[in-house]
N, CA, C and O atoms as a GROMACS GRO file, in nm:
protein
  444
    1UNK      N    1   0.084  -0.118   0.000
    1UNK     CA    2   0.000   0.000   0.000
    1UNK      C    3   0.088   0.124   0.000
    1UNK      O    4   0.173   0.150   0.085
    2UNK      N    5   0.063   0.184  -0.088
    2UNK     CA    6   0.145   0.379  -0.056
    2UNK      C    7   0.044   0.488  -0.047
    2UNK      O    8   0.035   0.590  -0.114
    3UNK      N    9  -0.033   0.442   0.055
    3UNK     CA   10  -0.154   0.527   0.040
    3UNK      C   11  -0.193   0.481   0.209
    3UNK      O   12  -0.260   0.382   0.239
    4UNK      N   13  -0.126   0.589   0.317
    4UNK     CA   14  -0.204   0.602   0.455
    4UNK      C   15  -0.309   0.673   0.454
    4UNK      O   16  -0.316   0.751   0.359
    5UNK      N   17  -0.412   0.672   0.543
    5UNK     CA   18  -0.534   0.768   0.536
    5UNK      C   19  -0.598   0.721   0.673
    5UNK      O   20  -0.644   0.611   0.702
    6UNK      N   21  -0.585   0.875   0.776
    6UNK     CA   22  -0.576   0.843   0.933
    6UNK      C   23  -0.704   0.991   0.907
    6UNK      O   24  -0.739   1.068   0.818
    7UNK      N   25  -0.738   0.955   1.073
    7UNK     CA   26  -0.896   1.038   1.125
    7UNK      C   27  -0.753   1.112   1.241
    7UNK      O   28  -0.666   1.041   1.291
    8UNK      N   29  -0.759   1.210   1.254
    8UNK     CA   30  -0.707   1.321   1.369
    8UNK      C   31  -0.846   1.392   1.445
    8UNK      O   32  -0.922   1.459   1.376
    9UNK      N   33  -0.870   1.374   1.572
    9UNK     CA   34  -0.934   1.505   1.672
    9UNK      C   35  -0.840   1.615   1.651
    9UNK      O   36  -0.724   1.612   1.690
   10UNK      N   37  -0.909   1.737   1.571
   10UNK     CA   38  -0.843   1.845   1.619
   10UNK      C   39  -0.942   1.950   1.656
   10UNK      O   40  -1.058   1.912   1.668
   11UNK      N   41  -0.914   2.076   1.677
   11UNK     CA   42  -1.013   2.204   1.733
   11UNK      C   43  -1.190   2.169   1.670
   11UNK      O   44  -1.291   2.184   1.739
   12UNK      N   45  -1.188   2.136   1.568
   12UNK     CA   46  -1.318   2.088   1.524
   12UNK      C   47  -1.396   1.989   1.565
   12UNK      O   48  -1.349   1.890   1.621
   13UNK      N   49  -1.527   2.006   1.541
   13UNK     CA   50  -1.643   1.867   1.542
   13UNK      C   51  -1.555   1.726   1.468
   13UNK      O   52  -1.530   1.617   1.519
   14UNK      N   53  -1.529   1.769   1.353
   14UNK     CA   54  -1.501   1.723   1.266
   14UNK      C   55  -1.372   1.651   1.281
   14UNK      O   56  -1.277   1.729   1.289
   15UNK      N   57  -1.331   1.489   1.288
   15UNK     CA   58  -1.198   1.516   1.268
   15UNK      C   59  -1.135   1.513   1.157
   15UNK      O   60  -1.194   1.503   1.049
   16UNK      N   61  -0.988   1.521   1.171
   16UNK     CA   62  -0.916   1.612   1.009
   16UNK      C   63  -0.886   1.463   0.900
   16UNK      O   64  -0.904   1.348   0.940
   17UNK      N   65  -0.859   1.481   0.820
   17UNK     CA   66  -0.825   1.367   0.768
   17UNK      C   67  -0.711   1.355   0.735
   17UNK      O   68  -0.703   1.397   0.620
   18UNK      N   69  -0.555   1.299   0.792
   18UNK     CA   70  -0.454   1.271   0.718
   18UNK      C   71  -0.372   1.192   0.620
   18UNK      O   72  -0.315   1.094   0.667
   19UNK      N   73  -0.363   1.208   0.542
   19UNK     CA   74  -0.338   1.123   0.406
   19UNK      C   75  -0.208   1.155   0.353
   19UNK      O   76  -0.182   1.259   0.291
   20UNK      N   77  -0.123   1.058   0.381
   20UNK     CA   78   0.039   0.986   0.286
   20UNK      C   79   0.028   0.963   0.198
   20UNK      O   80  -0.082   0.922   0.160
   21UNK      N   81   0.096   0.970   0.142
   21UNK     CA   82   0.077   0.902  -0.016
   21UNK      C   83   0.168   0.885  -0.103
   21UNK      O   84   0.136   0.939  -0.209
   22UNK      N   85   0.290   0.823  -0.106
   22UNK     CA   86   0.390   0.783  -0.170
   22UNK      C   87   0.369   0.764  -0.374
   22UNK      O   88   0.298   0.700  -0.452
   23UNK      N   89   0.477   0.861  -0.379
   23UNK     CA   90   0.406   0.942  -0.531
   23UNK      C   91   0.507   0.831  -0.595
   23UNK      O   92   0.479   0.733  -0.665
   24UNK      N   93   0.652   0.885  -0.539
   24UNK     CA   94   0.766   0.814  -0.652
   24UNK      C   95   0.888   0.761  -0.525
   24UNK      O   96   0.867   0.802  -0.411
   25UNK      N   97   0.974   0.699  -0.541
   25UNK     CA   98   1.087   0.658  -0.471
   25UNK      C   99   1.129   0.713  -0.315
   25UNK      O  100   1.132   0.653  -0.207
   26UNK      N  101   1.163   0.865  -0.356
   26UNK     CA  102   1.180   0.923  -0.282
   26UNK      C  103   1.065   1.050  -0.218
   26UNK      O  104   1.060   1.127  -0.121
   27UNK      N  105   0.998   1.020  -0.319
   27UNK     CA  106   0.852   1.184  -0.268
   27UNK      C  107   0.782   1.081  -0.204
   27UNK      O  108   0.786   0.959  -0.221
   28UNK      N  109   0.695   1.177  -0.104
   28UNK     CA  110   0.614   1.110  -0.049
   28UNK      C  111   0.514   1.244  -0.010
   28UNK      O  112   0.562   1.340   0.051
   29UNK      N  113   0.369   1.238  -0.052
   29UNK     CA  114   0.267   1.351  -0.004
   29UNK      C  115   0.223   1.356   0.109
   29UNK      O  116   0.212   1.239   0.146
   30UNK      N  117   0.179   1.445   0.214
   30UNK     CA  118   0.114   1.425   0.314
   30UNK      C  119   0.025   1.596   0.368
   30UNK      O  120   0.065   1.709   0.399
   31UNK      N  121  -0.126   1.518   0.352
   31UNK     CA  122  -0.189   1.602   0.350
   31UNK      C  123  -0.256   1.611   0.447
   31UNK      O  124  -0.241   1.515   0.522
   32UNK      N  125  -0.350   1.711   0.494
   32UNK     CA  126  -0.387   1.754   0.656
   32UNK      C  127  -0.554   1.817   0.624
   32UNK      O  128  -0.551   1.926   0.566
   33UNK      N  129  -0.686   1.768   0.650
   33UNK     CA  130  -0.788   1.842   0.583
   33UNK      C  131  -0.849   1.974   0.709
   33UNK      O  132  -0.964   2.016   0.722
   34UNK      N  133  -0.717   2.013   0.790
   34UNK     CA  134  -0.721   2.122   0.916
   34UNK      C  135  -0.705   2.266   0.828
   34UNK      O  136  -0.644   2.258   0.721
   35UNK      N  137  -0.733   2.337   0.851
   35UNK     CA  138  -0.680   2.493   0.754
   35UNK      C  139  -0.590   2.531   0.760
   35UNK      O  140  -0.586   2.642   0.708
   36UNK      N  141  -0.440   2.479   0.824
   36UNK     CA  142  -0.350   2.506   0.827
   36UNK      C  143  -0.310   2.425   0.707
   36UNK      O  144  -0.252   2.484   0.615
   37UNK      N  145  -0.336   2.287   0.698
   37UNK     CA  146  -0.304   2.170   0.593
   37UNK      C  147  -0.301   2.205   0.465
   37UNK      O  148  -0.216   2.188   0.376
   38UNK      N  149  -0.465   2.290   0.469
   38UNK     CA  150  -0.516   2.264   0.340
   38UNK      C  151  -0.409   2.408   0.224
   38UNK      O  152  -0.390   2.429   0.104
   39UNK      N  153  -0.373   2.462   0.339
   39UNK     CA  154  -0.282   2.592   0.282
   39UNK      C  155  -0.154   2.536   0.242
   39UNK      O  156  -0.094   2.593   0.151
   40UNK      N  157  -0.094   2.416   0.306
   40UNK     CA  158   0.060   2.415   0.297
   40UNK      C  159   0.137   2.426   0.424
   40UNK      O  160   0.253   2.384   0.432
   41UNK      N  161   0.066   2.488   0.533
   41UNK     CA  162   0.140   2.535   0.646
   41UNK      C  163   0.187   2.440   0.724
   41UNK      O  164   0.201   2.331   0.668
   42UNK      N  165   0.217   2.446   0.848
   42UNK     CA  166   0.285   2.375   0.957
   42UNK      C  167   0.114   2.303   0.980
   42UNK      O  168   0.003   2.355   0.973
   43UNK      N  169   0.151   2.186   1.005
   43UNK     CA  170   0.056   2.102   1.047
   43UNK      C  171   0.069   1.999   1.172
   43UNK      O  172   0.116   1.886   1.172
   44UNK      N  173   0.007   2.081   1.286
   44UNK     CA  174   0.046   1.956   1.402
   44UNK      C  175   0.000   1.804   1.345
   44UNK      O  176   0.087   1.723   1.312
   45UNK      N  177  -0.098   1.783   1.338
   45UNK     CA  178  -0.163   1.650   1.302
   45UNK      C  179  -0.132   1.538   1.233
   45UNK      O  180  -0.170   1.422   1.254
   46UNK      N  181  -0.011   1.606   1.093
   46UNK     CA  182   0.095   1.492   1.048
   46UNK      C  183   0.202   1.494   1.112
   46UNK      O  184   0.285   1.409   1.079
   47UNK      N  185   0.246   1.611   1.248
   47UNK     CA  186   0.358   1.575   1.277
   47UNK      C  187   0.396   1.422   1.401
   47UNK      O  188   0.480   1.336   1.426
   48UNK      N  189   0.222   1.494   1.455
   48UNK     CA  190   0.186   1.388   1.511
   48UNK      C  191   0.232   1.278   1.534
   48UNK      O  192   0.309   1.223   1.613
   49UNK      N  193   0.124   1.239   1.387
   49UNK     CA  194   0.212   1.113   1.338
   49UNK      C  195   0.364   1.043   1.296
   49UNK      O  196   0.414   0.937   1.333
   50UNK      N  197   0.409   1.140   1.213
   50UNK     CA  198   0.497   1.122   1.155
   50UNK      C  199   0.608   1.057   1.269
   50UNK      O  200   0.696   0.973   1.252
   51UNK      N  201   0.558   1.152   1.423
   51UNK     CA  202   0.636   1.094   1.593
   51UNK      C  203   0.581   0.962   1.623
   51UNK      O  204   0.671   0.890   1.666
   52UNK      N  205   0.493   0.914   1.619
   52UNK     CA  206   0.401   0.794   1.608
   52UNK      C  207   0.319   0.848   1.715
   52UNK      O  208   0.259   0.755   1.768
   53UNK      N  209   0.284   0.993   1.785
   53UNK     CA  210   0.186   0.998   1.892
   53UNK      C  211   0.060   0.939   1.785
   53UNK      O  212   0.051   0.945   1.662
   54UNK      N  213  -0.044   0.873   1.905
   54UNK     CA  214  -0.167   0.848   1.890
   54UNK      C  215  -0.259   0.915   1.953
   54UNK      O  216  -0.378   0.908   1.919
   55UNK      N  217  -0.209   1.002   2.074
   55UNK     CA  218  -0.335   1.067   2.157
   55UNK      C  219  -0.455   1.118   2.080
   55UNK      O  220  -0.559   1.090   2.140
   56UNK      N  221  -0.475   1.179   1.972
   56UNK     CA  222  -0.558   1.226   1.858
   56UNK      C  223  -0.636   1.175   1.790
   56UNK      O  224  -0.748   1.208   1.753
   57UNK      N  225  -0.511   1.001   1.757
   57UNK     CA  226  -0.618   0.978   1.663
   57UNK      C  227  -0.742   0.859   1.677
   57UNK      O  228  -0.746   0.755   1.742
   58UNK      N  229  -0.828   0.914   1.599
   58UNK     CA  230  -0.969   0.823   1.614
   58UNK      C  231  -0.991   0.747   1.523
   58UNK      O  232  -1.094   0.678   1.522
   59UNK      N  233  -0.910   0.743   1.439
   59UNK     CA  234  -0.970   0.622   1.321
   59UNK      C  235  -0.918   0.475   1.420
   59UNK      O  236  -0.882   0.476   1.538
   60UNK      N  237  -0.927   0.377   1.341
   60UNK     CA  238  -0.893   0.233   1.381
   60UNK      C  239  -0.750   0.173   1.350
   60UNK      O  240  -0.711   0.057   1.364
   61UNK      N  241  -0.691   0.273   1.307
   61UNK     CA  242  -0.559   0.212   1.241
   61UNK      C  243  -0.435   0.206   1.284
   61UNK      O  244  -0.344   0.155   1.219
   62UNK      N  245  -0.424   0.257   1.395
   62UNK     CA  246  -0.269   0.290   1.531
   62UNK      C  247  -0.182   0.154   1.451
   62UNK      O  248  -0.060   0.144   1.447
   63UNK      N  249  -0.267   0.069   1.400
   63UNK     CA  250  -0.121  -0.024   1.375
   63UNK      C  251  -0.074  -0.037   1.248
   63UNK      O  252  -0.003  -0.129   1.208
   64UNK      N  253  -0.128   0.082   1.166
   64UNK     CA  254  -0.080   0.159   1.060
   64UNK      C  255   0.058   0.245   1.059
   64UNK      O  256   0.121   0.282   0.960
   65UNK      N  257   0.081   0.263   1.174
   65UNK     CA  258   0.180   0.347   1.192
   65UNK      C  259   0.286   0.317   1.177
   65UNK      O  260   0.366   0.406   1.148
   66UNK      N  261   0.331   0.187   1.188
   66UNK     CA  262   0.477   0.122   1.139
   66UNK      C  263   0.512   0.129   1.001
   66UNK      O  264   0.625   0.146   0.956
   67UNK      N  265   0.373   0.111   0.919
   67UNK     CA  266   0.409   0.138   0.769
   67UNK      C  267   0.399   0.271   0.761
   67UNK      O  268   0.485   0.293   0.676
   68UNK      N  269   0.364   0.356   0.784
   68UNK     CA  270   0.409   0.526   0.786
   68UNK      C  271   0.552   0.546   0.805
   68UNK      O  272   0.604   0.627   0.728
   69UNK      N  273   0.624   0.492   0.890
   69UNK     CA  274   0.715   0.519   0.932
   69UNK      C  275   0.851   0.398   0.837
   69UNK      O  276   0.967   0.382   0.875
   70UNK      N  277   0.808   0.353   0.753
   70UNK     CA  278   0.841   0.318   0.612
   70UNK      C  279   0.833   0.361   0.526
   70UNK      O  280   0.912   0.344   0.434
   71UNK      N  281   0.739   0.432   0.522
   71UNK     CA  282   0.694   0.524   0.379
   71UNK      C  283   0.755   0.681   0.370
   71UNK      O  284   0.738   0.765   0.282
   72UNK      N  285   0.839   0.690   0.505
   72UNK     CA  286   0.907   0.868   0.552
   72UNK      C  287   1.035   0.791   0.527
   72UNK      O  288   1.130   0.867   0.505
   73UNK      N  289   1.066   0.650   0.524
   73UNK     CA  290   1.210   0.631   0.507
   73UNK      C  291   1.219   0.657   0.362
   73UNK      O  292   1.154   0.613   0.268
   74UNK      N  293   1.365   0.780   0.373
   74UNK     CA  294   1.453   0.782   0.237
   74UNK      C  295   1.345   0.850   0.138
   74UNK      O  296   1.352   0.815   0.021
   75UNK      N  297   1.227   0.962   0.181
   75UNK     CA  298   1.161   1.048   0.160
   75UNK      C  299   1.236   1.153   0.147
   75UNK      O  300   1.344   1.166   0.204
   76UNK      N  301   1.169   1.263   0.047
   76UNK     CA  302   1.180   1.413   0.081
   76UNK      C  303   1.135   1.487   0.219
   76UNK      O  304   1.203   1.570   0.281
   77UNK      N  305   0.997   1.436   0.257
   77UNK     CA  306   1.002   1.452   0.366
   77UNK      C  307   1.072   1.442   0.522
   77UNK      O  308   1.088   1.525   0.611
   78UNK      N  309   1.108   1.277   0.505
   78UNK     CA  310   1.193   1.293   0.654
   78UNK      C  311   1.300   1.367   0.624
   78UNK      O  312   1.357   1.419   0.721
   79UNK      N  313   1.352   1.390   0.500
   79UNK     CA  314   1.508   1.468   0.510
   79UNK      C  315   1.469   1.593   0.544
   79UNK      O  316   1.556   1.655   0.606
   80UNK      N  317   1.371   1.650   0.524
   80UNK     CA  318   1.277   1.806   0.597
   80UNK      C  319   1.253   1.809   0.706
   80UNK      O  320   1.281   1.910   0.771
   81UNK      N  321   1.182   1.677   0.776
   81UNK     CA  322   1.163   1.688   0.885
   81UNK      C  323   1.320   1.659   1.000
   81UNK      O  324   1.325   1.718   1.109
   82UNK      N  325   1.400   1.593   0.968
   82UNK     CA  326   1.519   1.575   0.990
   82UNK      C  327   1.567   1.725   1.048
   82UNK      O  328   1.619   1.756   1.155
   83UNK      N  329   1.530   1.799   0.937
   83UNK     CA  330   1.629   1.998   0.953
   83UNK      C  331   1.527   2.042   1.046
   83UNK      O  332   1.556   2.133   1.124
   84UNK      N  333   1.412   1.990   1.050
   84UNK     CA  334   1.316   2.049   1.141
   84UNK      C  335   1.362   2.008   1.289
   84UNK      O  336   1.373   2.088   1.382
   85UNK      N  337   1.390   1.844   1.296
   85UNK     CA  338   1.396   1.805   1.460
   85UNK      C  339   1.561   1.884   1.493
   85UNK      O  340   1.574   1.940   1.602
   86UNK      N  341   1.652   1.884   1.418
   86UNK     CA  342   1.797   1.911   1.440
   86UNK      C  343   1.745   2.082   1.451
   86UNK      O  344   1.806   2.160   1.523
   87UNK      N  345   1.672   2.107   1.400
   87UNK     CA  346   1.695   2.312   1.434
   87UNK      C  347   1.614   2.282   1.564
   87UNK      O  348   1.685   2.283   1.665
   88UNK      N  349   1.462   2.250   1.588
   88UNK     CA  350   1.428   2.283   1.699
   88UNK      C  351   1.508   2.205   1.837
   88UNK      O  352   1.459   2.217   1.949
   89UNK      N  353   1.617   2.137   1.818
   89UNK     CA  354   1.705   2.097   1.912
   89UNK      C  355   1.820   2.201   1.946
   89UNK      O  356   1.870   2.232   2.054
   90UNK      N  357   1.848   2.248   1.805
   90UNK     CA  358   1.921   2.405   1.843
   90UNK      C  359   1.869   2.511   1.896
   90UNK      O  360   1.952   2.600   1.912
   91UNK      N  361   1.766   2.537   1.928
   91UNK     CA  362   1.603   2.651   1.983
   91UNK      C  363   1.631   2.588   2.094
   91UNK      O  364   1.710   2.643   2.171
   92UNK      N  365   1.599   2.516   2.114
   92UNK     CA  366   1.594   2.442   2.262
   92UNK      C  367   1.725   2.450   2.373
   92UNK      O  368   1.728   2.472   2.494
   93UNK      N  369   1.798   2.430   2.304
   93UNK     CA  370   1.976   2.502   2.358
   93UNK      C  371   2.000   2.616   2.380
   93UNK      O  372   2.059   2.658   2.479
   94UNK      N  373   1.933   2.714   2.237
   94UNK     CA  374   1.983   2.854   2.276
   94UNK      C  375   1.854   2.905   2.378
   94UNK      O  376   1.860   3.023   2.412
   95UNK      N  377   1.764   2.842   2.417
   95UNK     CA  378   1.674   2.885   2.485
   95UNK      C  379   1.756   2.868   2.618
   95UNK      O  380   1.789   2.966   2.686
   96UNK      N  381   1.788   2.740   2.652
   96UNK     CA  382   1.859   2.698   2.778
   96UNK      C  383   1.982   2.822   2.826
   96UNK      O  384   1.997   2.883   2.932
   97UNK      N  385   2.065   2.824   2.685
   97UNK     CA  386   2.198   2.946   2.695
   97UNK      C  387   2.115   3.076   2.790
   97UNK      O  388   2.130   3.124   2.902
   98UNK      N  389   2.005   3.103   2.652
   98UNK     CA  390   1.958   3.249   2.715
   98UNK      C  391   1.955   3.272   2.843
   98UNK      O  392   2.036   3.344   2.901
   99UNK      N  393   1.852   3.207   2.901
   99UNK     CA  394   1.818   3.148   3.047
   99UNK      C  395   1.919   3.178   3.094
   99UNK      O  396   1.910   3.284   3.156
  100UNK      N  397   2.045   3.122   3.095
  100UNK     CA  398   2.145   3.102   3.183
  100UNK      C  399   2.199   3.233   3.206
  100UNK      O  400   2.227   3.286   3.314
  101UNK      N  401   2.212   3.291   3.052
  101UNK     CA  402   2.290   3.420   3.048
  101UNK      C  403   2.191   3.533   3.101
  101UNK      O  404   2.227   3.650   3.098
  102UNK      N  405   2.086   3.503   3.142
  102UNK     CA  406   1.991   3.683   3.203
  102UNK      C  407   1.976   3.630   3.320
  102UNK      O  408   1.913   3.697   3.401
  103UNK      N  409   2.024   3.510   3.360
  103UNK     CA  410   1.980   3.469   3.520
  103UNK      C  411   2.124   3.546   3.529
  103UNK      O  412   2.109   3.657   3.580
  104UNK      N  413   2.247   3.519   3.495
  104UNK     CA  414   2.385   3.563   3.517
  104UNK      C  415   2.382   3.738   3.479
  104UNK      O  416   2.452   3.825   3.532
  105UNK      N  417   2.330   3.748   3.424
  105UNK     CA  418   2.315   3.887   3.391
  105UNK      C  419   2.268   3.970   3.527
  105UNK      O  420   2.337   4.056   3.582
  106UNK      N  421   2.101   3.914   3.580
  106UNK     CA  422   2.022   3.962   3.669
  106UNK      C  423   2.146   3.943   3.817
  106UNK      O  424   2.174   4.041   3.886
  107UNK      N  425   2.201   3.819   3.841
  107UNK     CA  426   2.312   3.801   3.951
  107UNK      C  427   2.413   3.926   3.968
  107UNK      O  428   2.440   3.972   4.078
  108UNK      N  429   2.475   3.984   3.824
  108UNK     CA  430   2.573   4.064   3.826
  108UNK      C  431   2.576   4.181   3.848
  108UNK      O  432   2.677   4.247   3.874
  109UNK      N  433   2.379   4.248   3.833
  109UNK     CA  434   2.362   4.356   3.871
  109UNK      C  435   2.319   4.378   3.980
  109UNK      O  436   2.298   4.494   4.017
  110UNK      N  437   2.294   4.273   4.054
  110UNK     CA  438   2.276   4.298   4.240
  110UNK      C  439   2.416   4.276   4.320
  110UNK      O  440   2.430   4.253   4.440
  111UNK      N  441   2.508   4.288   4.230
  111UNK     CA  442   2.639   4.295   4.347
  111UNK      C  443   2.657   4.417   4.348
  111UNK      O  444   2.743   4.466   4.419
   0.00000   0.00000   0.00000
């Protein structure tokens, strides 16, 4: 099969519909029917998945998720999502730095 198709709870009645879809070798589609999705934008609901969380989803298929996570291997996508987990691991550091440096900052001006 190159064709996932998952039910997401999100802000709506409605839940969203997410759909994989392995075009060629290395492409792989993944679509989101949330209004962020339907634009192109950042989409919690495939990232969701793409982590294997299930808290969301309502369809029947949680044991779908192993072949998802076949279908992102050696994708355009995981190599995107790849720059995505490695930057927000760098955010997450310089957040920690900051922190450190205005707590040290705030220390240096009460002496």
């Amino acid at each position: 099969m190159h064709k996932l198709v998952f039910l997401v709870q999100g802000s709506q009645i409605e839940p969203y519909r997410v759909t994989f879809e392995k075009v060629s070798d290395n492409n792989l589609n993944a679509y989101c029917t949330c209004a962020a999705g339907q634009i192109g934008q950042y989409c919690k609901h495939r990232f969701w998945l793409m982590n294997g969380e299930i808290k969301a989803l309502v369809s029947d298929n949680e044991h779908e998720l192993p072949r998802l996570a076949e279908l992102l291997a050696g994708s355009d996508i995981e190599t995107a999502y790849q720059r995505v987990i490695d930057a927000e691991r760098i955010a997450d550091a310089a957040k920690k730095q900051l922190a450190r440096a205005k707590k040290d900052l705030a220390g240096a001006m009460r002496r």
